[in-house]
VEXVO-721243 format. One record per residue (C-alpha): x, y, z; residue number from 1; residue in three letters. Coordinates in steps of 0.2 Angstrom, whole numbers, plus 5000, padded with zeros to 4 digits. Example, Ala and Ser with C-alpha at 12.3 -4.5 7.8 and 13.67 -1.06 7.14 Angstrom:
REM VEXVO-721243
[pt [5062,4978,5039],1,"ALA"]
[pt [5068,4995,5036],2,"SER"]
***
This chain:
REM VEXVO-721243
[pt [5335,5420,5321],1,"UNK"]
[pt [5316,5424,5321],2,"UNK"]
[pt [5303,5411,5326],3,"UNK"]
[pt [5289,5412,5317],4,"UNK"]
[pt [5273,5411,5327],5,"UNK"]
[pt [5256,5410,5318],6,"UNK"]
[pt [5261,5423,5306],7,"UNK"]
[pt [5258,5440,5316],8,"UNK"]
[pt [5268,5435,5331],9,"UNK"]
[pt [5289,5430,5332],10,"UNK"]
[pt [5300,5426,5344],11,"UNK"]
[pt [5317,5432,5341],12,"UNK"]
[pt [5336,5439,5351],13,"UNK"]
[pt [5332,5454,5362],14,"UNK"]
[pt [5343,5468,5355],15,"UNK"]
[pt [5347,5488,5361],16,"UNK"]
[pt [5333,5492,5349],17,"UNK"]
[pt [5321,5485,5360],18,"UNK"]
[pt [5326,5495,5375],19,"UNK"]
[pt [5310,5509,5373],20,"UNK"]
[pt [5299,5498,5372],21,"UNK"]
[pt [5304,5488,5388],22,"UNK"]
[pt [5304,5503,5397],23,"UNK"]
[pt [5285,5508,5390],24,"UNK"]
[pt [5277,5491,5393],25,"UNK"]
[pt [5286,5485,5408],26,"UNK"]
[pt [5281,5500,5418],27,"UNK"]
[pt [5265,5494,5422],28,"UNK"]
[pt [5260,5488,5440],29,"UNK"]
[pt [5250,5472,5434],30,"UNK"]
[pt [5264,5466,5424],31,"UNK"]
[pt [5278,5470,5441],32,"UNK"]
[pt [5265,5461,5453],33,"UNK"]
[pt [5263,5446,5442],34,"UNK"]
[pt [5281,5442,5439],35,"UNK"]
[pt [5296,5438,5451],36,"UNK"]
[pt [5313,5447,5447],37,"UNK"]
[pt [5306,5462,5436],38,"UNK"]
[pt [5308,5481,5445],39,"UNK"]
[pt [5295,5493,5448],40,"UNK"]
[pt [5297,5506,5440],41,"UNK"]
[pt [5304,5501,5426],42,"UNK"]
[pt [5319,5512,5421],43,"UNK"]
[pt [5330,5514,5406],44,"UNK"]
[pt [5345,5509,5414],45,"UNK"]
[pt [5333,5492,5420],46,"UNK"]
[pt [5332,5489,5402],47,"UNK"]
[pt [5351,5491,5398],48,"UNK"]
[pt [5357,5480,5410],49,"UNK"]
[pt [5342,5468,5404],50,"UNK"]
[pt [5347,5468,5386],51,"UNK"]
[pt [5366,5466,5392],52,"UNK"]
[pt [5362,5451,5404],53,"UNK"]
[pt [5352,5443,5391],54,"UNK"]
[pt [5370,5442,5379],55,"UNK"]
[pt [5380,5438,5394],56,"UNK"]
[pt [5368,5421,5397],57,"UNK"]
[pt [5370,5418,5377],58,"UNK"]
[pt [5388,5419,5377],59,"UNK"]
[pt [5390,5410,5393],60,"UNK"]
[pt [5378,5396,5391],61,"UNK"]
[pt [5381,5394,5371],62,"UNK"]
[pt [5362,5397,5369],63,"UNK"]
[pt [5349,5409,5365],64,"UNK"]
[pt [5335,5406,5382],65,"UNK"]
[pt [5328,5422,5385],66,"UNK"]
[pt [5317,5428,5368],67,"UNK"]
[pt [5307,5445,5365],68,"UNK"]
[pt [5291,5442,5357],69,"UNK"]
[pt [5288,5454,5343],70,"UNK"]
[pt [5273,5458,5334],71,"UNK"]
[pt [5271,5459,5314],72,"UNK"]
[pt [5279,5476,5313],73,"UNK"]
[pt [5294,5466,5321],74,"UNK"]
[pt [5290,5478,5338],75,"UNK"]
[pt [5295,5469,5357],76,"UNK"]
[pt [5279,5467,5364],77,"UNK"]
[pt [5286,5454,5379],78,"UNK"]
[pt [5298,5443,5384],79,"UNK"]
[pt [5299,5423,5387],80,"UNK"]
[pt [5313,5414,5394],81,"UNK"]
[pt [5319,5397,5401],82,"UNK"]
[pt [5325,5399,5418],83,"UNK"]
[pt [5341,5387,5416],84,"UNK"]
[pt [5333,5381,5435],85,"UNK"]
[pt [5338,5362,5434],86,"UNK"]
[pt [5355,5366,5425],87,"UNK"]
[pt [5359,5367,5408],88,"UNK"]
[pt [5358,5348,5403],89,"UNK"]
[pt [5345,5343,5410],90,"UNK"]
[pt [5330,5336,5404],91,"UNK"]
[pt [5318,5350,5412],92,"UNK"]
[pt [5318,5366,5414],93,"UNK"]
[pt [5306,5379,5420],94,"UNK"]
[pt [5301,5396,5411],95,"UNK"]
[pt [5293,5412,5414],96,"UNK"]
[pt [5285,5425,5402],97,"UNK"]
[pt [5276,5443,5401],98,"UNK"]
[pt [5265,5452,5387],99,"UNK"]
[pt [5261,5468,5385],100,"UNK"]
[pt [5244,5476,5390],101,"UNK"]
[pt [5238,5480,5373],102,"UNK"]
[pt [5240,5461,5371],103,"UNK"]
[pt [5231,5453,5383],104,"UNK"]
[pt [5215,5442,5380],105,"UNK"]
[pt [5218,5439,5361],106,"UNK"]
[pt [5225,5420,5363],107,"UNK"]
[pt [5243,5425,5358],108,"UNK"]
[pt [5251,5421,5373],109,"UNK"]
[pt [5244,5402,5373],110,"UNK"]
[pt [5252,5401,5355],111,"UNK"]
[pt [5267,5410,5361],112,"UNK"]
[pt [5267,5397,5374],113,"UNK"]
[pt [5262,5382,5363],114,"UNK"]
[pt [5279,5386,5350],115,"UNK"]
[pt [5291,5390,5365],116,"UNK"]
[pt [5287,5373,5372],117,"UNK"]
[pt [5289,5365,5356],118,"UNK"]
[pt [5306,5374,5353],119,"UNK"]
[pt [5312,5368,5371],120,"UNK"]
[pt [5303,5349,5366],121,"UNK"]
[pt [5313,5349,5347],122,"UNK"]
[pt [5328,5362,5349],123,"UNK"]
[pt [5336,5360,5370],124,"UNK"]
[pt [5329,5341,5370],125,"UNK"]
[pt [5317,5344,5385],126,"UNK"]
[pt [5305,5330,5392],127,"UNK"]
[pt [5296,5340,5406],128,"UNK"]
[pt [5293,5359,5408],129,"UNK"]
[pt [5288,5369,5422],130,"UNK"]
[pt [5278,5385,5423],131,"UNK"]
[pt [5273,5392,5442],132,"UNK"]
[pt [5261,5408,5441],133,"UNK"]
[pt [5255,5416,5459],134,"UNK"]
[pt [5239,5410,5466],135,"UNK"]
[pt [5231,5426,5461],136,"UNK"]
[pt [5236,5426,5444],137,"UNK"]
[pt [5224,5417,5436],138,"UNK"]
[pt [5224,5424,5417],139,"UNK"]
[pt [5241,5417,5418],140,"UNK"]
[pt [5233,5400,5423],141,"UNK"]
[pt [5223,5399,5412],142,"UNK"]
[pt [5235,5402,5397],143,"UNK"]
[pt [5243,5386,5406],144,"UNK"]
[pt [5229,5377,5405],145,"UNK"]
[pt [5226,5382,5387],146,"UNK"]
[pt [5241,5376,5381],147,"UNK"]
[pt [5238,5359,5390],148,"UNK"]
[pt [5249,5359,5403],149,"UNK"]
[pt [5244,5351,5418],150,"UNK"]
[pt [5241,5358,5434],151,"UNK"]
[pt [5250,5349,5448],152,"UNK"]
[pt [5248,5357,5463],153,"UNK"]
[pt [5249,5371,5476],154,"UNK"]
[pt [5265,5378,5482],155,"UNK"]
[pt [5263,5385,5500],156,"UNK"]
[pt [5270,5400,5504],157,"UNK"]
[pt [5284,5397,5489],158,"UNK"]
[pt [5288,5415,5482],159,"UNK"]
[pt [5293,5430,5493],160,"UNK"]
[pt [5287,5446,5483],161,"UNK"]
[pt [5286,5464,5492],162,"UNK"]
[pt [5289,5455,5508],163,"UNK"]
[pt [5275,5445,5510],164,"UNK"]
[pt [5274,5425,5508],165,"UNK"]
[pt [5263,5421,5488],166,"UNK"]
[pt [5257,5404,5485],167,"UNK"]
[pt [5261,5397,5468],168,"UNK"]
[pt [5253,5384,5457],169,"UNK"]
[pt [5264,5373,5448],170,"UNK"]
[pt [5261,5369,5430],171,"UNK"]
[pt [5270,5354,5418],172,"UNK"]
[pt [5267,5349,5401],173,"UNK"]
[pt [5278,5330,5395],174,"UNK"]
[pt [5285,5328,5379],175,"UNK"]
[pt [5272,5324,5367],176,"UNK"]
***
């Protein structure tokens, strides 16, 4: 299944094809220091086990929630994923995204983010859903912002990355 996403961008199933491409664009520091659970360095066997866990979760949970996002040419550019946090019937959930350095500051991601949400809204019947980004991170915010979710506060000392305590702002959007 691919998911259109105004014309030049897609989201669609990771697959082993996508495997260099994870290993080229996830091996950037700004993309590890911005995100939670992704290594750094990013190594080939990182990817594998990546591509493997995201079939594992499908199989088990009888859904697709983890989606690349793939350029015209059909290339994996970044990834997107509900985080199944509350449980998988519930009526919220929280997700968790990354893009590609080459792609930054060219509005896809808030369109990216805009079609996810209205996938989780339409296809997994969500009310509420949740985006935290680091304190620091504010492009991330402001992709939030952009695609009108609302920002509800600060979380103090929420995230442990690289051993050291990170604030996190907490981001929602409701069904329209």
């Amino acid at each position: 299944m691919i998911i259109e996403v105004k014309g030049d961008y897609f989201l669609s199933e990771i697959n082993k094809n996508d495997k260099p491409n994870l290993v080229k664009y996830l091996n950037d520091y700004d993309i590890y220091k911005n995100t939670l659970n992704i290594p750094y360095p990013y190594t080939a066997k990182d990817a594998e086990n990546w591509i493997k866990f995201v079939k594992f979760d499908k199989d088990n949970k009888g859904m697709l929630i983890h989606y690349s996002i793939r350029n015209k040419e059909l290339e994996l550019i970044g990834g997107i994923s509900f985080h199944g946090k509350y449980g998988m019937n519930s009526y919220k959930d929280e997700f968790g995204y990354w893009l590609a350095r080459d792609y930054w500051n060219k509005g896809i991601m808030t369109s990216i983010v805009k079609r996810f949400c209205q996938l989780g809204f339409e296809e997994f019947k969500l009310e509420r859903i949740e985006a935290t980004v680091f304190e620091y991170n504010a492009a991330s915010a402001k992709v939030l912002e952009k695609a009108n979710f609302q920002y509800e506060g600060t979380l103090r000392n929420y995230i442990k990355k690289d051993n050291e305590y990170v604030n996190v702002k907490i981001y929602s959007i409701l069904k329209p």
